[in-house]
C-alpha positions in Angstrom: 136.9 -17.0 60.1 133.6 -14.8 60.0 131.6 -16.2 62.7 127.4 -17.2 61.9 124.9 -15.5 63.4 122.7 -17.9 64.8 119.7 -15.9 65.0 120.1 -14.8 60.9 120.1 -18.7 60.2 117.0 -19.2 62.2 115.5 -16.7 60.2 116.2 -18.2 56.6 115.2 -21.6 58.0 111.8 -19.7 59.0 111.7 -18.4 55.9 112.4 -21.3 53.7 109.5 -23.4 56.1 107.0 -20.2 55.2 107.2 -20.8 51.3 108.1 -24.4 51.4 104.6 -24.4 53.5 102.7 -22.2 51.3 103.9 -23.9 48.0 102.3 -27.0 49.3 99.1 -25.7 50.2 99.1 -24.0 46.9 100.0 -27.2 45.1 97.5 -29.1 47.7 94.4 -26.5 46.9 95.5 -26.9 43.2 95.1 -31.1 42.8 92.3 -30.7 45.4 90.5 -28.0 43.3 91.4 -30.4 40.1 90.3 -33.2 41.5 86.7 -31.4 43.3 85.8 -30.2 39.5 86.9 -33.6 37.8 84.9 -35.7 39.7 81.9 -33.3 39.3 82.9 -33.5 35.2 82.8 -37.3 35.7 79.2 -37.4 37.4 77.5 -34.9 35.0 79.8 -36.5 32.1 78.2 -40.1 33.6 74.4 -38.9 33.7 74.7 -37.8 30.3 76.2 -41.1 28.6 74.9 -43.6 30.9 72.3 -46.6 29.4 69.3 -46.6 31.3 67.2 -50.2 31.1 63.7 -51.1 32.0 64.7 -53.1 35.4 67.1 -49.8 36.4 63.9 -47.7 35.8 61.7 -49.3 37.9 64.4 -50.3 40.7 64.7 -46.7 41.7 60.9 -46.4 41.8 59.2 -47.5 45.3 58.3 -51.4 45.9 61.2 -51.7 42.5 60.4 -55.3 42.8 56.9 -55.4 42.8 56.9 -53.3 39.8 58.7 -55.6 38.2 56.2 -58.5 38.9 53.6 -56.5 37.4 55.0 -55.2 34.1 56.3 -58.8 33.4 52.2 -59.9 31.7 52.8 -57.5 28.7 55.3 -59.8 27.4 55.3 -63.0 25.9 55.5 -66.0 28.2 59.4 -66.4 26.6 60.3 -62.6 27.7 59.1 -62.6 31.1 61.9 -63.1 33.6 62.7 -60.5 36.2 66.6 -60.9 35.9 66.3 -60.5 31.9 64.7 -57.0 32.2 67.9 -55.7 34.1 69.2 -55.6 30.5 66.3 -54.2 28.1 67.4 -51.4 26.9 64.9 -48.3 28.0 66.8 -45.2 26.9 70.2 -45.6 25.0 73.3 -43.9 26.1 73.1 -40.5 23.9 76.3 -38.3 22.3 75.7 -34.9 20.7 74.7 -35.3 16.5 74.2 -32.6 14.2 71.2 -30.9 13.9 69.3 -33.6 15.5 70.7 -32.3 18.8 71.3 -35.7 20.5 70.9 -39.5 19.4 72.1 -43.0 20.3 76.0 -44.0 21.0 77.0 -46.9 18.1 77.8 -50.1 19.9 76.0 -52.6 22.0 74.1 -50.5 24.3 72.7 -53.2 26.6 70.5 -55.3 24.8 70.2 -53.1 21.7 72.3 -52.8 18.7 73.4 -49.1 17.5 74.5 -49.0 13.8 77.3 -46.6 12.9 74.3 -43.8 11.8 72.9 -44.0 15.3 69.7 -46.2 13.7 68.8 -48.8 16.3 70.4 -52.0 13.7 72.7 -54.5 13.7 72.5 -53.9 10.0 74.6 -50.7 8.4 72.9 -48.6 5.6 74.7 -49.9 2.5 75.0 -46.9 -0.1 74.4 -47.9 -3.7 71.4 -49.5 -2.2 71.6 -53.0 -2.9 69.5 -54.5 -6.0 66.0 -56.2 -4.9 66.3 -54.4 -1.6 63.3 -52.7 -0.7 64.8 -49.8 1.9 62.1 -48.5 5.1 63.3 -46.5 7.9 61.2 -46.2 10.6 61.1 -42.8 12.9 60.3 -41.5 16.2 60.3 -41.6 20.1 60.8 -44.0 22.5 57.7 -45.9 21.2 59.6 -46.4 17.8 62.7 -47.6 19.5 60.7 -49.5 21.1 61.9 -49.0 24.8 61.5 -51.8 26.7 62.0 -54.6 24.4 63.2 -57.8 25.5 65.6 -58.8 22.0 66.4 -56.8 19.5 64.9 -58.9 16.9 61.4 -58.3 19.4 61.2 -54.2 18.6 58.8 -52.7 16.2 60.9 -52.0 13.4 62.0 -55.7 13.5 58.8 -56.8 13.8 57.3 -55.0 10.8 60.7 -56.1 8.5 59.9 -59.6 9.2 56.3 -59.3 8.4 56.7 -57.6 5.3 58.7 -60.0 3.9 56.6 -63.0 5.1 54.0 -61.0 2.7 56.0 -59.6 0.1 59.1 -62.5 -0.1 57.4 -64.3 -3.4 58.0 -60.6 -5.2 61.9 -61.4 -5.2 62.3 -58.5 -2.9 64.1 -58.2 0.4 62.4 -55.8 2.6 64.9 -53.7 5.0 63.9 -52.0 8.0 66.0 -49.1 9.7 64.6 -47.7 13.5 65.7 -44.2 13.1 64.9 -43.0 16.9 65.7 -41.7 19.8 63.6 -41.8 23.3 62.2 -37.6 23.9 62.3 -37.1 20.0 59.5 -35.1 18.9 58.1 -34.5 15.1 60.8 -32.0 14.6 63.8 -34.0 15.4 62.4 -36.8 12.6 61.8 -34.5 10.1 64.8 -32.9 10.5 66.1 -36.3 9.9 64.4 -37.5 7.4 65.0 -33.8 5.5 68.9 -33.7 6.5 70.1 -37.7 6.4 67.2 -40.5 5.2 66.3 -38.8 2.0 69.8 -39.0 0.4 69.9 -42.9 1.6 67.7 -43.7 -1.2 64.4 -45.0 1.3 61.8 -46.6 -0.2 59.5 -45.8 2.7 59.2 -43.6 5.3 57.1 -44.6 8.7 56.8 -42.2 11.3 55.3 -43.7 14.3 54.5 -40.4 16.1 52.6 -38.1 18.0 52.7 -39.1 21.5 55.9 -37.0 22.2 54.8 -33.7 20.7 51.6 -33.7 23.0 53.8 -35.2 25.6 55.8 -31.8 25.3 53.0 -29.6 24.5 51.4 -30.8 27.5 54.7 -29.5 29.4 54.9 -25.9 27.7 57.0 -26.8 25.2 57.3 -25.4 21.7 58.2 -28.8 19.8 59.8 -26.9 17.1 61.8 -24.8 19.6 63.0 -27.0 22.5 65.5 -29.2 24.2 64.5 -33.2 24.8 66.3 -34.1 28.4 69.6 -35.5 26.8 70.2 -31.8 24.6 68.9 -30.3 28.1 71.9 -32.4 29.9 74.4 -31.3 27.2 73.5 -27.8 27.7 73.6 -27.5 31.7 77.1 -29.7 31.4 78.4 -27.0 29.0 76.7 -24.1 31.2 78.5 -25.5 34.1 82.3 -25.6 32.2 82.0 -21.9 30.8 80.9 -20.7 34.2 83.9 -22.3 36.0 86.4 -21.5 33.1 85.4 -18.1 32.7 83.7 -16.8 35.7 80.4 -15.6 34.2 77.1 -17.5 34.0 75.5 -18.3 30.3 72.2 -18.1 30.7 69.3 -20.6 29.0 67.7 -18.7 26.1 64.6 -20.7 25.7 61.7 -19.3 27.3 59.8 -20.5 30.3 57.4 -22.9 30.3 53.5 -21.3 30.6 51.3 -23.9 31.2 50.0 -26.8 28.1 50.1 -25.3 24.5 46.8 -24.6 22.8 45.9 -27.7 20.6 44.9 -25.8 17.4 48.9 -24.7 18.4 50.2 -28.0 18.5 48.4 -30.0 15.4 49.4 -26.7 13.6 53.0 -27.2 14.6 52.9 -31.2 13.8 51.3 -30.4 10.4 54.3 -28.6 9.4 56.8 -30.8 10.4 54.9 -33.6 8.1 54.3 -31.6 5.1 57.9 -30.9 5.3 58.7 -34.3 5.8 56.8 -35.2 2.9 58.4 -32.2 0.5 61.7 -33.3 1.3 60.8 -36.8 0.5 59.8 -35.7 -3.1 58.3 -39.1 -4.6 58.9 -41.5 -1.8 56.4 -42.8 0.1 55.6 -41.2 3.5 53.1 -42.6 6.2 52.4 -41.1 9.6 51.1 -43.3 12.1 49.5 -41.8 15.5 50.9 -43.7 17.8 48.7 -45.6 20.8 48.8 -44.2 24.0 47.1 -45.1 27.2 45.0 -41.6 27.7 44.2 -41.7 24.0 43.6 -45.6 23.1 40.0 -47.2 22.6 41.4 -50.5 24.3 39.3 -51.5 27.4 42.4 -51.1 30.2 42.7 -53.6 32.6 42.7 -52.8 36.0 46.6 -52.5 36.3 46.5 -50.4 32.7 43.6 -48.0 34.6 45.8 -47.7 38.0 49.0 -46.4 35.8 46.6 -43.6 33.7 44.9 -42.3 37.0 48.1 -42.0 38.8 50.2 -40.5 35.7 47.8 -38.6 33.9 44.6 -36.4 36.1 41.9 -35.2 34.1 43.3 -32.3 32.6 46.1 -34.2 30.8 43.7 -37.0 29.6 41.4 -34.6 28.4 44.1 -33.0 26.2 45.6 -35.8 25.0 42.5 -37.1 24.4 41.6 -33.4 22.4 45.1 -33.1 20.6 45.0 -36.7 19.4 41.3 -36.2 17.7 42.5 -33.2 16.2 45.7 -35.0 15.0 43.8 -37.3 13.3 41.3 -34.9 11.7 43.9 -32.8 10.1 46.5 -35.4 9.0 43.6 -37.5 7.1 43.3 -34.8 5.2 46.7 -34.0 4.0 47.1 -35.1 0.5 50.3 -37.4 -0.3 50.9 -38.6 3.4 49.1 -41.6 4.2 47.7 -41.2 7.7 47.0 -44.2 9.8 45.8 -44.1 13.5 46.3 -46.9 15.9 43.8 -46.2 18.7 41.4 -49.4 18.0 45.0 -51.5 17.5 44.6 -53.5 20.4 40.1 -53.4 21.1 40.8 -57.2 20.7 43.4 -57.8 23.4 40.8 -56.5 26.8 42.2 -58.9 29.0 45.3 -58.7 27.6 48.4 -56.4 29.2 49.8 -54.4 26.7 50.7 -51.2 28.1 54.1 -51.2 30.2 53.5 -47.8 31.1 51.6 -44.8 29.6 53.4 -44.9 26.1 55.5 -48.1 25.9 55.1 -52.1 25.3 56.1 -55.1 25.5 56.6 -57.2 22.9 53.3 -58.3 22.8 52.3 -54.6 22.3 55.4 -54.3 19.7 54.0 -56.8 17.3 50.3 -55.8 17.4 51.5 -52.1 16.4 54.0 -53.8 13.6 51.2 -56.2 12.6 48.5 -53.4 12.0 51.0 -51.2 10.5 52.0 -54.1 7.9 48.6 -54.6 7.0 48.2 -51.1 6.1 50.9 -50.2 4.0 51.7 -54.0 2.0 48.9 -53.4 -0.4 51.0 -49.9 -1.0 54.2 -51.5 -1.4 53.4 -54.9 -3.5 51.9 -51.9 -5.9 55.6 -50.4 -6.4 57.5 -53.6 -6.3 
């Protein structure tokens, strides 16, 4: 019988411990480096489909609370309850859409309803259009969406649909009226929705209530017709991130730097083409641009809650040039033939006591039914015409 050598078997055990040990710290690195880049997938994944609602915004903000309190005026006596606002929807969870870069998740999305074409609905686009239906969509910003709003039947677009037909229901027409926005969204993302998707759903109307956001932009250093809005900004760095740990090599941003505010001839030149395109693609329909009120821009006399929010948001230098790019806005767009042009900077001269602005762009509902109330007024004459 061959007798073992106890040293070789001390040896294999040795050697059998070395790999078994080295297989589990290569199996322990592997589920740890798995689980280290999934949870950072999940946070940037998070961050980019999260809802966001007025109460969320301002809870993060210093004295949350307090804030709170004070935007709680600009609503009806009905909308104002602190607990409520946890749930008004400010800026939509967002997935990638063509061309358009980035738009609203369908669903419930906190208190706001996202039809199946992203348009902020609880009604779908039926396609034949209906008989008697009278078919407006509504673009934008946040404005249009109307951020903020305390019910869905409370935003702008909801607003103005109700109006309308208050005004237009003895004509045996139903008056329809899509939101087709998106929080960031400048001229160039609505006309490249109007041009690609509403003017093969047989509108009747186009509104864009506009303007803030390519300022708002152009103020910043950015090109409006060359650019990413924060949500196709997210998408980007979240797919930068994924090619640089796949493949080891960084992909770098193409757009260029921003140099300081955009020259206003720039920027009304820039708008100008985005509407006449709008309009061309739009053939015979109707197409209205309406400036949109802004706190820097608007003739309203501000309270003194209205006037802390503009000094502290807004120096000199950015009221000037909203104040500049806004009159030259208006000068140029009254002139285009075809479009009608309407500008909403006296919209609320009779509400001086009155808080409207939540911020320096958005409203509550009060604000949201003065804006759909002026622009009612201005385009039912238009529309009783071609009923």
């Amino acid at each position: 019988m061959t007798k073992k050598n106890p040293i070789a078997i001390s040896e294999a055990r040795l050697a059998i411990l070395i790999y078994a040990l080295a297989a589990g710290i290569l199996f322990a690195g592997f589920f740890v480096g798995r689980y280290t880049a999934l949870a950072y997938y999940k946070k940037q994944i998070k961050s980019i489909t999260s809802a966001y609602t007025l109460g969320h915004q301002l809870k993060n903000k210093k004295n949350g609370d307090e804030q709170i309190a004070e935007v709680l005026p600009a609503y009806y006596p009905e909308s104002r309850d602190a607990e409520a606002i946890n749930s008004y929807s400010w800026s939509p969870p967002n997935m990638p859409t063509p061309f358009v870069g980035s738009a609203p998740v369908p669903g419930e999305q906190d208190n706001a309803a996202i039809n199946k074409l992203q348009f902020r609905s609880k009604k779908e686009v039926v396609t034949p259009k209906p008989s008697g239906v009278y078919r407006i969509f509504l673009t934008g910003g946040s404005t249009a969406y109307s951020s903020g709003a305390p019910s869905e039947d409370r935003t702008i677009g909801a607003y103005l649909e109700r109006k309308l037909n208050e005004k237009l229901g003895q004509n045996g027409k139903t008056v329809e009226v899509f939101t087709v926005a998106n929080p960031a969204w400048s001229s160039t993302h609505e006309r490249t929705a109007i041009t690609n998707l509403l003017s093969d759903l047989e509108p009747d109307l186009v509104i864009s209530l506009t303007g803030n956001n390519d300022v708002h932009w152009s103020f910043e250093g950015a090109n409006i017709l060359w650019y990413r809005a924060p949500q196709e900004a997210n998408q980007f760095h979240f797919y930068q991130h994924l090619v640089e740990q796949t493949t080891g090599e960084a992909l770098k941003d193409n757009l260029p730097e921003p140099s300081g505010p955009i020259d206003p001839n720039i920027v009304v030149a820039r708008t100008l083409r985005n509407v006449e395109l709008s309009k061309f693609s739009l053939g015979e329909t109707p197409y209205v641009y309406v400036l949109q009120p802004t706190l820097a821009a608007t003739s309203k006399p501000l309270t003194a809650r209205e006037l802390k929010i503009l000094t502290k948001r807004a120096d000199a230098a950015k009221q000037n040039y909203f104040k500049t790019c806004y009159k030259k806005i208006a000068e140029t767009l009254a002139a285009v033939k075809k479009v009608k042009f309407i500008d909403l900077k006296d919209a609320f001269l009779d509400h001086a006591n009155d808080e409207i602005f939540l911020d320096s762009y958005h409203f509550g509902d009060l604000g949201n039914e003065i804006i759909a109330t002026e622009i009612a007024k201005a385009v039912v004459d238009d529309i009783s015409s071609r009923l």
